[in-house]
VEXDREN-2710 file (C-alpha; in Angstrom, 1 decimal):
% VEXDREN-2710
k/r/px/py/pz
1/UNK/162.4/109.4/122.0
2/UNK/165.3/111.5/121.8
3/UNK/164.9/112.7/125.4
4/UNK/164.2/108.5/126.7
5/UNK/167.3/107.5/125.0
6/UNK/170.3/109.9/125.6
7/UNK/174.1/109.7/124.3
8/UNK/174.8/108.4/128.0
9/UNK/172.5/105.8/128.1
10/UNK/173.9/104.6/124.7
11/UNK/177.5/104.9/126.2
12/UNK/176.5/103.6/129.8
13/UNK/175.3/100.2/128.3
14/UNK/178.8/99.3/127.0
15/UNK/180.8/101.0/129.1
16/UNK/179.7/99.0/131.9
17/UNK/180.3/96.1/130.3
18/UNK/183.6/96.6/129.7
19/UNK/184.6/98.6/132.3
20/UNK/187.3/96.0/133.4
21/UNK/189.3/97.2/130.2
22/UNK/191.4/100.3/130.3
23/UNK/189.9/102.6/127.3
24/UNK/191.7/103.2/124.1
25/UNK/194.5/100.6/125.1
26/UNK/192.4/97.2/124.6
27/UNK/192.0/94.7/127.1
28/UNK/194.2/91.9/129.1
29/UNK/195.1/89.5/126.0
30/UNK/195.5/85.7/126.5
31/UNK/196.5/85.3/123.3
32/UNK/197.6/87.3/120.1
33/UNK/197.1/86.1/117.0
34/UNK/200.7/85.8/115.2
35/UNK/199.8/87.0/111.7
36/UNK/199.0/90.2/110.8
37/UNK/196.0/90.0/107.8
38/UNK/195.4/92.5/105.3
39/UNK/192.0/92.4/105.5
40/UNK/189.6/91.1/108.8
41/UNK/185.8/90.3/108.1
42/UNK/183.6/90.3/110.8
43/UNK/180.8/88.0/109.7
44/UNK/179.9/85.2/107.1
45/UNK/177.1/86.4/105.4
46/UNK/175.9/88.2/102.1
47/UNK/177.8/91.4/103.4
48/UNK/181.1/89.4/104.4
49/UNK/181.8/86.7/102.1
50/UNK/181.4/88.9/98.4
51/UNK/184.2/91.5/100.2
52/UNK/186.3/88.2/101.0
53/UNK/186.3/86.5/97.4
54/UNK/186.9/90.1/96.2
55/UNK/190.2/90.8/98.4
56/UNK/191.2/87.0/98.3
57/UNK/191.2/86.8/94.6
58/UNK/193.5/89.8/94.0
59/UNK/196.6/88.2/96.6
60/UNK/195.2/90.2/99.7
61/UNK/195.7/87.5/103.3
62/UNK/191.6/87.7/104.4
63/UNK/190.4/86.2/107.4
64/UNK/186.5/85.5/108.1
65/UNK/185.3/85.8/111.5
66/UNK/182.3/84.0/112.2
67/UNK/180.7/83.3/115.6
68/UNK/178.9/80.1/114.3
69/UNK/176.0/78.3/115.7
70/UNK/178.4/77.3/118.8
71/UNK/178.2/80.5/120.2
72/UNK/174.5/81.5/118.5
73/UNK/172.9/81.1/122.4
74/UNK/175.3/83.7/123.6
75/UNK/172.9/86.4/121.7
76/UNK/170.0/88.1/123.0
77/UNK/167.8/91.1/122.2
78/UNK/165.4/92.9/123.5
79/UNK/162.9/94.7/121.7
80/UNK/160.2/97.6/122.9
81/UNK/158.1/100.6/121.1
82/UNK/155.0/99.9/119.2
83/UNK/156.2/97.7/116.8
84/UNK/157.5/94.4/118.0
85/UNK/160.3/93.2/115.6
86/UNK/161.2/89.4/116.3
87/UNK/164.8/89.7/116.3
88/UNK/165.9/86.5/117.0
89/UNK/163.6/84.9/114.8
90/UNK/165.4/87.3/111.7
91/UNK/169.3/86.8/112.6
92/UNK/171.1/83.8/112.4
93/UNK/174.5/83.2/114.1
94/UNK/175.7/80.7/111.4
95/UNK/177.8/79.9/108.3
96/UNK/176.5/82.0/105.9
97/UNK/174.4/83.9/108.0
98/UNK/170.4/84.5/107.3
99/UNK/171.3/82.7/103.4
100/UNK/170.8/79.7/105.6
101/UNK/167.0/80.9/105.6
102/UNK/166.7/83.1/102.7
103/UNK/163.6/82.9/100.5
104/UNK/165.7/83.7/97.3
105/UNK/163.5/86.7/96.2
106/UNK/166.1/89.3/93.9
107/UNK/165.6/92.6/93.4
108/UNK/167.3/95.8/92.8
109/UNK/166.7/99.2/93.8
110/UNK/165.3/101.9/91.3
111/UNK/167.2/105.1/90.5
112/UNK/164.7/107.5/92.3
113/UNK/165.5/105.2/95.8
114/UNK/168.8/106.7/95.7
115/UNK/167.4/110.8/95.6
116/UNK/164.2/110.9/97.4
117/UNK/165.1/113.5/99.8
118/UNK/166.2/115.5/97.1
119/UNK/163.0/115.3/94.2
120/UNK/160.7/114.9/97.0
121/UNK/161.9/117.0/99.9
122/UNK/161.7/114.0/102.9
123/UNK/163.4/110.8/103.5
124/UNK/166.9/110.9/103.2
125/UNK/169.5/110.6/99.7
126/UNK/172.5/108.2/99.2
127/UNK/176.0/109.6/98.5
128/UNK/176.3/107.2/95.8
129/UNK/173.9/106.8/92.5
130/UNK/171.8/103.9/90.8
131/UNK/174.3/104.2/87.9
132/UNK/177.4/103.5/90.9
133/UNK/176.0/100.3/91.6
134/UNK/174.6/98.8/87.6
135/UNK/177.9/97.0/86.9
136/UNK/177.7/95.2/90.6
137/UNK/174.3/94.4/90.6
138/UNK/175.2/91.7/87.0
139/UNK/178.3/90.5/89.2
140/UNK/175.6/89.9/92.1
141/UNK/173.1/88.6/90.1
142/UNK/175.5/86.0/88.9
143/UNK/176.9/85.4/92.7
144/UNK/173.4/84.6/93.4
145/UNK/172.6/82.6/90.3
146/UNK/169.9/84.4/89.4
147/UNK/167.0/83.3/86.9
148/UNK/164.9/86.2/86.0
149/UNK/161.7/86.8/83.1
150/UNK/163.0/88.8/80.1
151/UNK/163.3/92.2/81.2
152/UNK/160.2/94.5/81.4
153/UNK/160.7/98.6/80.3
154/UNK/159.3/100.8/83.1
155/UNK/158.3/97.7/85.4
156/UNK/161.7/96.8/86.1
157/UNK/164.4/99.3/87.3
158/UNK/167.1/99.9/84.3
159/UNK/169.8/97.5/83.2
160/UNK/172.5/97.1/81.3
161/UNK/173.1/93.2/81.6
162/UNK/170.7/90.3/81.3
163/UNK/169.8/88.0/84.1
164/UNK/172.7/84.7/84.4
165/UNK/169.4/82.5/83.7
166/UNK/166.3/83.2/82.0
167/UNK/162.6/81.8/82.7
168/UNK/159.5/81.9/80.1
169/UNK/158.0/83.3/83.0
170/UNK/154.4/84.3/82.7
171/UNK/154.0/88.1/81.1
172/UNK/150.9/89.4/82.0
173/UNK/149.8/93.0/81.1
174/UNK/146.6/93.8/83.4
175/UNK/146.2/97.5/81.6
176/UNK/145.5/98.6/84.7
177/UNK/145.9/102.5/86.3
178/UNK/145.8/103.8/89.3
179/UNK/145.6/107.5/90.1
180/UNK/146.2/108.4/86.8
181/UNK/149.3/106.3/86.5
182/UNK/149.3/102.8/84.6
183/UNK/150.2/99.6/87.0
184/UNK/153.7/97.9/85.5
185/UNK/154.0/94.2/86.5
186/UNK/157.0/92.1/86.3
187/UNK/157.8/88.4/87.7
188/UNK/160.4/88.6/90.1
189/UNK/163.1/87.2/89.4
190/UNK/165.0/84.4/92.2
191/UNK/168.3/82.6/93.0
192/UNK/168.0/79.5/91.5
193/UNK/171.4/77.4/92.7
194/UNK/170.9/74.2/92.3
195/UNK/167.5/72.9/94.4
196/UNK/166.8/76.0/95.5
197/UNK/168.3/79.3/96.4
198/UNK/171.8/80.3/97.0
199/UNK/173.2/78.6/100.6
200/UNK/176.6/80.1/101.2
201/UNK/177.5/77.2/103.8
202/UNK/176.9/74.9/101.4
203/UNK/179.9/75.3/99.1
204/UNK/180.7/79.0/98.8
205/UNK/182.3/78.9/102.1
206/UNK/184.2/75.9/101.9
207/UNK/185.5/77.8/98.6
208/UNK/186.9/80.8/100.3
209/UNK/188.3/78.9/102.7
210/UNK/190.5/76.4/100.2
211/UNK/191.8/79.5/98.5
212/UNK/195.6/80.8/99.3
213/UNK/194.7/83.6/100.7
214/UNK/191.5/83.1/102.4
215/UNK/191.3/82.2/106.1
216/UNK/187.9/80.9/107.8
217/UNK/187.6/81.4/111.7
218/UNK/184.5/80.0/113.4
219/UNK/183.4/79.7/117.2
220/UNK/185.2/83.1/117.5
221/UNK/182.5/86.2/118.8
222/UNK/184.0/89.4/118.0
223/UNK/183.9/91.5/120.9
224/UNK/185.1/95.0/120.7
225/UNK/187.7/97.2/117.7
226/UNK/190.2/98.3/119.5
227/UNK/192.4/101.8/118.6
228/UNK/195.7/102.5/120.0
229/UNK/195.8/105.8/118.4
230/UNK/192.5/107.4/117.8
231/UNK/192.7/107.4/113.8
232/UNK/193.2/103.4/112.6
233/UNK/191.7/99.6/114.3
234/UNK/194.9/97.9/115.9
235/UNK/193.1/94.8/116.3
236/UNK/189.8/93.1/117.1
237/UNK/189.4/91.1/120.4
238/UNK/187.4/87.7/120.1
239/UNK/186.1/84.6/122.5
240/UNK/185.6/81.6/122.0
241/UNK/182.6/79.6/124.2
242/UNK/184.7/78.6/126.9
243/UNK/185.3/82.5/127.4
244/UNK/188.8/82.4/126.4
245/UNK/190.0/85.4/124.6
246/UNK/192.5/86.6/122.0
247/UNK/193.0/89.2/119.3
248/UNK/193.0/89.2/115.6
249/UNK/195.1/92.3/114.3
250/UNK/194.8/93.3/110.5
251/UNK/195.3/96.7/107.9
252/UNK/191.7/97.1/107.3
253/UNK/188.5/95.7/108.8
254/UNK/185.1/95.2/108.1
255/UNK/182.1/94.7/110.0
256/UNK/179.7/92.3/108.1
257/UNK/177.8/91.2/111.3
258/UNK/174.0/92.1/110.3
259/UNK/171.6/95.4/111.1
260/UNK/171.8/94.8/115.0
261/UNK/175.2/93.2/115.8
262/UNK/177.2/95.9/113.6
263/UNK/175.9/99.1/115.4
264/UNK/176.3/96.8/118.7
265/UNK/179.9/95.9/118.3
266/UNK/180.3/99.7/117.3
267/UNK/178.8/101.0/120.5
268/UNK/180.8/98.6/122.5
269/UNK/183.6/99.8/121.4
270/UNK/184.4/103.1/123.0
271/UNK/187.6/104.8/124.0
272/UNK/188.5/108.0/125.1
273/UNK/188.9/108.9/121.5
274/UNK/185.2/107.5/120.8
275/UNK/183.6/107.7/123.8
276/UNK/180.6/106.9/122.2
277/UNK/181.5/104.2/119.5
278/UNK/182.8/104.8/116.7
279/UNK/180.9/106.5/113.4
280/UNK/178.9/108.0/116.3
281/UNK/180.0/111.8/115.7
282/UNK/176.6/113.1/115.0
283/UNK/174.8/110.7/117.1
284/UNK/173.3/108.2/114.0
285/UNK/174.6/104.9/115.3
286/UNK/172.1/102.4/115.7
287/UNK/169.2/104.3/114.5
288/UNK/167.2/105.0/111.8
289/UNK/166.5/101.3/111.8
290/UNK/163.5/100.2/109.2
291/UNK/162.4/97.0/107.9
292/UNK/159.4/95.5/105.7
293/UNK/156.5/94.6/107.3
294/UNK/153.8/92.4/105.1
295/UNK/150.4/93.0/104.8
296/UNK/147.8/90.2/102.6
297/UNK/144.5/90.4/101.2
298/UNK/142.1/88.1/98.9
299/UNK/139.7/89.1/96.5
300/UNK/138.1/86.9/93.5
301/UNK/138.7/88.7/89.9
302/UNK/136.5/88.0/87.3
303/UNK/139.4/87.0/84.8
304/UNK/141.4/83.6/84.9
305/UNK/144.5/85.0/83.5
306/UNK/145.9/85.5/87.0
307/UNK/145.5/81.6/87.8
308/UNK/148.5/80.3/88.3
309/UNK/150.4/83.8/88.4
310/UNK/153.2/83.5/91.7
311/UNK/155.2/86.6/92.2
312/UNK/153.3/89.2/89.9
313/UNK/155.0/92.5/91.4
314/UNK/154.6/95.9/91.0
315/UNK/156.5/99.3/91.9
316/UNK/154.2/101.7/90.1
317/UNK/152.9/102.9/93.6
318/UNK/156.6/104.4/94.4
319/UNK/156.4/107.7/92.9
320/UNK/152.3/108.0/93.8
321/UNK/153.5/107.7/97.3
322/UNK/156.5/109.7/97.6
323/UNK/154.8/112.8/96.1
324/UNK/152.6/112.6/98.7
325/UNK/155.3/112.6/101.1
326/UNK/154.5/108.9/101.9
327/UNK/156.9/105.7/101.6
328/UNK/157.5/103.0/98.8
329/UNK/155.4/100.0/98.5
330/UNK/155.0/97.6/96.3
331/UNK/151.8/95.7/95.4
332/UNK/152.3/91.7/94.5
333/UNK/149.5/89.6/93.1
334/UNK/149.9/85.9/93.5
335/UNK/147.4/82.7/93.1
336/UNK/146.2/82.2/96.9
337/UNK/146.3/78.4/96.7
338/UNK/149.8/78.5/95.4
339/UNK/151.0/80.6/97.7
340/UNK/149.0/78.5/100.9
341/UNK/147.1/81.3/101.9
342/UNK/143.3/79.6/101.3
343/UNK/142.6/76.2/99.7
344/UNK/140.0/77.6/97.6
345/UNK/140.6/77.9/94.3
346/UNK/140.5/81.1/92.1
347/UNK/141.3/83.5/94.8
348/UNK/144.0/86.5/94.1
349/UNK/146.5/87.8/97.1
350/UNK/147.4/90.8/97.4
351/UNK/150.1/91.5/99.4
352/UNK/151.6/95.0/100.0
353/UNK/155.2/95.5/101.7
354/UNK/155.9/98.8/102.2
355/UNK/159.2/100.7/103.3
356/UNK/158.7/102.5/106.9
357/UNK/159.5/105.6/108.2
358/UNK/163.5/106.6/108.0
359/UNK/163.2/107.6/111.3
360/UNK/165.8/108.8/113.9
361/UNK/163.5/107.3/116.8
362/UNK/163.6/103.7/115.8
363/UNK/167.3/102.9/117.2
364/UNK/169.6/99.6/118.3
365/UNK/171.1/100.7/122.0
366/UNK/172.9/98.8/124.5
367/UNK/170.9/98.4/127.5
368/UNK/172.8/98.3/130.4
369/UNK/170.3/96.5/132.6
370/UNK/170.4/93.2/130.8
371/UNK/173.1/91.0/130.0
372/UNK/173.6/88.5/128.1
373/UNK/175.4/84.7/128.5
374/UNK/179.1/86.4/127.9
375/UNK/177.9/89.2/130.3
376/UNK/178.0/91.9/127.4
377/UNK/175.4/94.4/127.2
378/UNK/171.7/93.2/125.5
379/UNK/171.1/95.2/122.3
380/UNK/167.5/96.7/122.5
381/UNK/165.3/97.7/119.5
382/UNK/163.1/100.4/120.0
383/UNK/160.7/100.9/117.3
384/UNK/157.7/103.0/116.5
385/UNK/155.1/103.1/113.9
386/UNK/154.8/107.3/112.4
387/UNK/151.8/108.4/111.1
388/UNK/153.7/108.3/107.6
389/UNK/153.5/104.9/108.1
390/UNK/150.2/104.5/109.1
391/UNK/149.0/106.7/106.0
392/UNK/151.0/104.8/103.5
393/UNK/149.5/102.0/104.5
394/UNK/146.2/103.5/104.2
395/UNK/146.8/104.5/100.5
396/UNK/148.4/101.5/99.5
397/UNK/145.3/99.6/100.5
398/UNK/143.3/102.1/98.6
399/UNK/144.9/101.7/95.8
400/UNK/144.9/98.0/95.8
401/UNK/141.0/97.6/96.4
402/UNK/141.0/99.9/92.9
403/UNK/143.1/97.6/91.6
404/UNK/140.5/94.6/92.4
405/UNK/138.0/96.5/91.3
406/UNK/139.5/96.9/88.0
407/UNK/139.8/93.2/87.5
408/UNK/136.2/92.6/88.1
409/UNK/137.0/91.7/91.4
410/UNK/134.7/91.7/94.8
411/UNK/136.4/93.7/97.9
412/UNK/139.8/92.9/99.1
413/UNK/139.0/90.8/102.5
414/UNK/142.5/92.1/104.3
415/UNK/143.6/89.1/106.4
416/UNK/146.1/90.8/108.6
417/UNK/149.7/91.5/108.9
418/UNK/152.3/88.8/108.0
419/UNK/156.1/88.6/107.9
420/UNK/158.9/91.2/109.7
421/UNK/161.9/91.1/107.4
422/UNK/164.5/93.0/105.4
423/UNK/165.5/95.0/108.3
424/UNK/168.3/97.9/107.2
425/UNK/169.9/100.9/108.8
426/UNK/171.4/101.6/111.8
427/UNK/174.9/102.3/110.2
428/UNK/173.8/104.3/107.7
429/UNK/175.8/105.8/104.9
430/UNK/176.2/109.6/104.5
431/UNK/177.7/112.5/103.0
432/UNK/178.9/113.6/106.1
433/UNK/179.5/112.3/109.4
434/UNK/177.1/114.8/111.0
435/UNK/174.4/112.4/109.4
436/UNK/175.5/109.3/109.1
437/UNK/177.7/106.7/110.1
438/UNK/179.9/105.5/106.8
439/UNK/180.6/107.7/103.7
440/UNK/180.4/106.5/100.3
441/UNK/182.7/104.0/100.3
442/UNK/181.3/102.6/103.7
443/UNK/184.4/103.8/105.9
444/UNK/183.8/104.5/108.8
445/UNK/183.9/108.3/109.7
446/UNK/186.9/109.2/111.3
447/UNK/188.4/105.5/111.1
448/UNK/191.1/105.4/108.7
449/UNK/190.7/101.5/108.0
450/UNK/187.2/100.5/109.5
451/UNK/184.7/99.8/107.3
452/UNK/180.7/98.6/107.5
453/UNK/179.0/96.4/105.2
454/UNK/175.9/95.2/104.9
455/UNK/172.1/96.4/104.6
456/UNK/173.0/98.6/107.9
457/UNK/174.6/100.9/105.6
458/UNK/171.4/101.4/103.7
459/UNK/169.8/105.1/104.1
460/UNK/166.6/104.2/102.5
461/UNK/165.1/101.4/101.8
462/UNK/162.9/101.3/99.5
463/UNK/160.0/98.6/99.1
464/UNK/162.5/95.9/97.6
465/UNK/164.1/93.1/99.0
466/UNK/167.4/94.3/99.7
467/UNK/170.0/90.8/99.3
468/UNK/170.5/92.0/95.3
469/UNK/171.8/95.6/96.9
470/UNK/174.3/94.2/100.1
471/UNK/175.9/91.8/97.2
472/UNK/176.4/94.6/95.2
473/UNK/177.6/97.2/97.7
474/UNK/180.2/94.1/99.3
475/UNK/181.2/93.6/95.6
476/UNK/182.2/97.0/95.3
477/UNK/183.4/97.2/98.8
478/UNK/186.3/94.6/98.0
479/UNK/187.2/96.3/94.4
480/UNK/187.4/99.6/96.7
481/UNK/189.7/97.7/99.9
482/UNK/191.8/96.3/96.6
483/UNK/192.5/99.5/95.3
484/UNK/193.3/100.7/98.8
485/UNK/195.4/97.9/99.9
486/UNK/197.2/97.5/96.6
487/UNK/198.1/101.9/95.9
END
């Protein structure tokens, strides 16, 4: 793969699209914003708005820049490799972004996500720790209104809060092992706002927007970060439907736009300076793009005390898997007719969602023989499944048909392969830009006030669902521009 797609192709597919602008010195400006922010956020989402509340609330001028559904039709993808992602069915170009469809599932990641590369020799480590991130995950979990189960020792990754709102919940020890290592089960815990979970467009934004400081721009598509000097973002370039353009100039920046359109706008943007994007010094922009894929099975147990049960999860596979050299997974057991699987009572679901392959193959490029409605350059994902993948698969499956077993349960009937989600990379944070795209405080290597935020930063993954981690890491990202902005 690293032969098919070359640094040229990556640079060729924006290049050409904006080959009418002279490099390094912008483009021909209709208009120019007259105020200068001190912080610009490029998207709406989980990523953008927590940085925008941060940097608001302290006195910092912060605009939001959010394409909206006005322009959503403007977007297109292409996809290829062995693994078909739906892309357009995962983004959405709205207020809010994808909390407009989020299922409200909260997690965190566990300590040993952070330093798998280094205790088991493969994957890849963070530059920051478990313990850097605690004290944002409890400001996230309250942004998200989360209700969780009391907490569980060794089923649940450590704490040092409690959850904003607590549930009976249902605690259900199976005494179950696995390979030697007993099965922890907790109930995940959820965002319970209201109705349902947490809908940023439906107050959150309106919120930011009413605040002194805070400035909400939608119908605007941000189009290319433009440098004037090879070490800082002079300003961002934007259109609105109609095609119009104008700029947006600000101190500091950050891209918030989701796992594709971040490493997209990035790649567009070169400059004699960049020539191909920026963060792309050791050629990691766009890839190492993973995501959870979901696999379901039934089986009948011979005990009841799983009737009823919705969200029984477990991590206890983690550290099986990674010794072997394999990826996370978790197992989740849930009542089948609860969860509209089968209409026959007393069935158990299994369903396994394993973490895939870190893999510098699976890559976002710009792919200069498509274009999209704005005449910009169509992202493609190319993505392959490894034989890592394949395995850990394999074993989780194993392991879960021992798990039935163990409950007096007939075979696991596997009934195929579910939802895409959680997708992360592609910007990845690193201890050095020779591997990654952002350091630890998600700047931008080489960019003096550029900055990424989002699940694109992520290095791993892990098997958890990752909107508890981009809160946190957008939390922290606003304390950080604060400090920054305010030295």
């Amino acid at each position: 793969m690293n032969d098919v797609i070359s640094r040229r192709q990556l640079l060729s597919g924006g290049a050409a699209a904006v080959a009418s602008m002279a490099l390094g010195q912008g483009c021909n400006i209709r208009e120019r914003t007259s105020t200068t922010y001190d912080i610009a956020i490029i998207g709406s989402g989980f990523a953008g708005l927590p940085v925008a509340f941060k940097t608001t609330e302290a006195g910092l001028s912060t605009v939001v820049i959010e394409a909206g559904k006005k322009l959503s039709s403007t977007f297109d993808y292409r996809t290829s490799g062995s693994f078909n992602y739906p892309i357009a069915a995962a983004r959405r170009i709205e207020l809010g972004g994808t909390s407009a469809r989020w299922g409200g599932v909260v997690g965190r990641m566990w300590p040993y996500n952070f330093t798998i590369r280094s205790t088991h020799g493969h994957s890849a480590d963070w530059p920051i720790r478990y313990e850097d991130l605690d004290p944002y995950y409890c400001e996230s979990e309250k942004f998200l209104c989360v209700r969780g189960a009391p907490y569980r020792p060794n089923a649940e990754p450590p704490r040092i809060c409690d959850y904003p709102k607590s549930t009976k919940g249902k605690s259900v020890d199976l005494d179950l092992t696995v390979d030697g290592r007993k099965m922890e089960f907790f109930t995940k815990a959820v965002s319970s706002c209201g109705k349902g979970p947490l809908r940023l467009a439906d107050g959150e934004i309106k919120r930011f927007s009413e605040l002194p400081h805070g400035t909400l721009l939608e119908g605007l598509r941000a189009t290319r970060l433009v440098t004037l000097d090879g070490k800082s973002i002079s300003h961002i370039t934007v259109r609105k439907s109609n095609g119009e353009e104008s700029s947006i100039t600000a101190k500091r920046f950050v891209v918030a736009a989701g796992v594709i359109e971040s490493p997209r706008l990035l790649l567009m943007s070169q400059s004699h300076w960049f020539p191909y994007g920026f963060g792309n010094h050791g050629s990691s922009l766009g890839r190492y793009f993973c995501y959870h894929p979901h696999y379901a099975g039934l089986f009948r147990p011979e005990i009841t005390s799983l009737s009823n049960t919705r969200g029984l999860r477990s991590h206890s596979l983690d550290t099986l898997a990674h010794a072997q050299s394999l990826n996370a997974c978790n197992v989740q057991l849930d009542d089948a007719v609860l969860l509209k699987i089968s209409k026959e009572p007393g069935l158990v679901a299994v369903r396994l969602s394993p973490d895939l392959t870190s893999s510098k193959d699976n890559l976002i490029f710009l792919n200069s023989g498509q274009r999209d409605a704005m005449g910009y350059a169509v992202p493609e994902l190319h993505i392959e499944q490894t034989d890592v993948d394949r395995r850990t698969l394999a074993y989780a499956k194993r392991a879960s048909d021992q798990i039935a077993s163990k409950l007096g349960g007939d075979a696991i009937r596997w009934v195929g392969q579910g939802l895409h989600s959680h997708p992360s990379g592609t910007c990845r944070m690193s201890s050095d830009a020779d591997s990654g795209v952002v350091d630890h405080n998600c700047r931008v290597f080489g960019m003096e006030n550029l900055y990424v935020s989002g699940a694109t930063v992520f290095p791993t993954a892990g098997a958890t669902n990752p909107t508890n981690t981009i809160v946190a890491l957008a939390l922290r990202l606003g304390e950080h521009l604060t400090r920054q902005s305010t030295a």
